[in-house]
N, C-alpha and C positions, 0 to 999 in steps of 0.2 A: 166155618166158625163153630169153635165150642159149645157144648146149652152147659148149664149153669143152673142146677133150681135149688132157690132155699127155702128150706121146710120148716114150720114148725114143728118139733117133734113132740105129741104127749107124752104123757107120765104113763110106762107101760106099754110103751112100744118100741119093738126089736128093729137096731139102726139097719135091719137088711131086708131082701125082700120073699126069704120062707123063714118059717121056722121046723127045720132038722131036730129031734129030740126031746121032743116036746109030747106028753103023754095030751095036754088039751093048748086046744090052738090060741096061741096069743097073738095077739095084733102083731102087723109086722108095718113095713114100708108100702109093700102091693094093697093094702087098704086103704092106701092114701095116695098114691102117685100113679098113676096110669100110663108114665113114661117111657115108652121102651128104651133100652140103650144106655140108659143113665144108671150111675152107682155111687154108693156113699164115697166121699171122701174126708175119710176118719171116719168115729162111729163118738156115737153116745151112749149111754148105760140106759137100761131097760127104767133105771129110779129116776133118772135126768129129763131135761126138757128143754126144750127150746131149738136154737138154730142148726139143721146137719145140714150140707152141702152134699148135694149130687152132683154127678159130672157126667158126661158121657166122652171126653178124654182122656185118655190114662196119664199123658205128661202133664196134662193140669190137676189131675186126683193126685198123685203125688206130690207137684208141689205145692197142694194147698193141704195134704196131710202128713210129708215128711216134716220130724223136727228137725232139721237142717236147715230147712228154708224160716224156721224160726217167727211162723207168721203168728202173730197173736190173739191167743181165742181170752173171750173176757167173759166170765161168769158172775151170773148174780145171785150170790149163796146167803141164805138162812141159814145163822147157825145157833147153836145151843146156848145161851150164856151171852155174858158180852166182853167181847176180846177187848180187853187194856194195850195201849200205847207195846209194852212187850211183845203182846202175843201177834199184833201189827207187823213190827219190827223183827219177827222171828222168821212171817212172812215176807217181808221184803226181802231180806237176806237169802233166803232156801232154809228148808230144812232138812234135815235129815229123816228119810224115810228107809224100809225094809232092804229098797232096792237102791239106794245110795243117797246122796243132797240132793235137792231139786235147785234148779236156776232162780235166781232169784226173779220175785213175782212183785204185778204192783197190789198192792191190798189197801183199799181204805172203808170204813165204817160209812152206810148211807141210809138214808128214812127208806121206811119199807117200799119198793117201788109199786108201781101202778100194774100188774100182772093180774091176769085172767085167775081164777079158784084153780087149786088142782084138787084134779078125781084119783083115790082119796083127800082126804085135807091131811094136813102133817097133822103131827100126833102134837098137842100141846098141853102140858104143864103149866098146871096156876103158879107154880113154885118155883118155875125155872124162866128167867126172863130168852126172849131169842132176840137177834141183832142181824139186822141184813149186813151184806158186803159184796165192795165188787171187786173181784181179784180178776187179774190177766197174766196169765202164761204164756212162755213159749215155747214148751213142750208138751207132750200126751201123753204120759205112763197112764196104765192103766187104774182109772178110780185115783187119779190123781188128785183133784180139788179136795176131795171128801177123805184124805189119806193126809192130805195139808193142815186143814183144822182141826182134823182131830189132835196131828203131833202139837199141835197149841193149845190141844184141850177144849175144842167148841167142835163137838159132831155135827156133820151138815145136817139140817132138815129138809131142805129141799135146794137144788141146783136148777138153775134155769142158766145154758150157754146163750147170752146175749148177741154175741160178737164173734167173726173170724178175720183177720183181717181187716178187708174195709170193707164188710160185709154185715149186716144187721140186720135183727128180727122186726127190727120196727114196724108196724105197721101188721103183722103177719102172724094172724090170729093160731091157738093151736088146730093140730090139722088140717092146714092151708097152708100154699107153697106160692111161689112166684118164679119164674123165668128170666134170666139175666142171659145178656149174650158175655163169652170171654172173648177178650180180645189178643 
């Protein structure tokens, strides 16, 4: 049987487990998981937060990180401004990015969710209001959510991946994991 763990991942921490390249050592995975055996399936950005999956099978790391299998990850984005009924609707549809349209996504406007502080705090403006959102994809380009709103004009402020699949953070403070079996 498969292991399965889902992580909380903080703000500032590398979805693997050294860090290569690095003149001073930034947190990585091995600071938080003591798993042998197990590896990211997909990664998350060092500025992101929330749920990465590990595996320790390779047909299930792939197909819970190929976009092929089309499994949908839900993010709950802070953004700059607040996106009007359009810039909504820009997202549903796809947009056009650098490296081509994106699939279309579901995006809708929500009260600020109930999440832990992030270490830093986003950088806030008395002048510029922000707007939570929760979009879902089903694909990974890279710095894809935060490449989304901006082509609609609302830069992320802060990304927390809530969801993969039927998989969820709930419950699973940052820095703290849990063990699922796959079946």
């Amino acid at each position: 049987m498969a292991r399965l763990i889902l992580f909380n991942k903080p703000y500032d921490v590398l979805s693997q487990f050294t860090d290569r390249g690095s003149e001073t050592k930034r947190r990585t995975l091995s600071d938080f998981v003591a798993v042998p055996g197990v590896y990211p399936a997909g990664r998350l950005d060092r500025d992101s937060e929330g749920l990465l999956l590990l595996c320790d099978d390779g047909r299930w790391q792939a197909r819970i990180a190929d976009p092929r299998f089309k499994l949908p990850k839900t993010y709950l984005v802070q953004v700059e401004g607040e996106p009007d009924n359009a810039a909504l609707a820009a997202l549903r549809r796809g947009v056009t990015l650098k490296d081509g349209p994106t699939r279309p996504a579901e995006a809708e406007r929500i009260a600020a969710p109930d999440l832990w502080p992030r270490d830093p705090p986003i950088r806030v403006r008395k002048t510029v209001p922000d707007t939570w959102l929760r979009l879902t994809i089903r694909e990974g380009r890279n710095r894809q959510v935060r490449r989304m709103t901006a082509a609609v004009g609302h830069p992320t402020l802060r990304l927390v991946r809530w969801s993969v699949g039927e998989w969820t953070l709930d419950g699973i403070a940052p820095g703290e994991w849990v063990e699922r079996d796959l079946r």
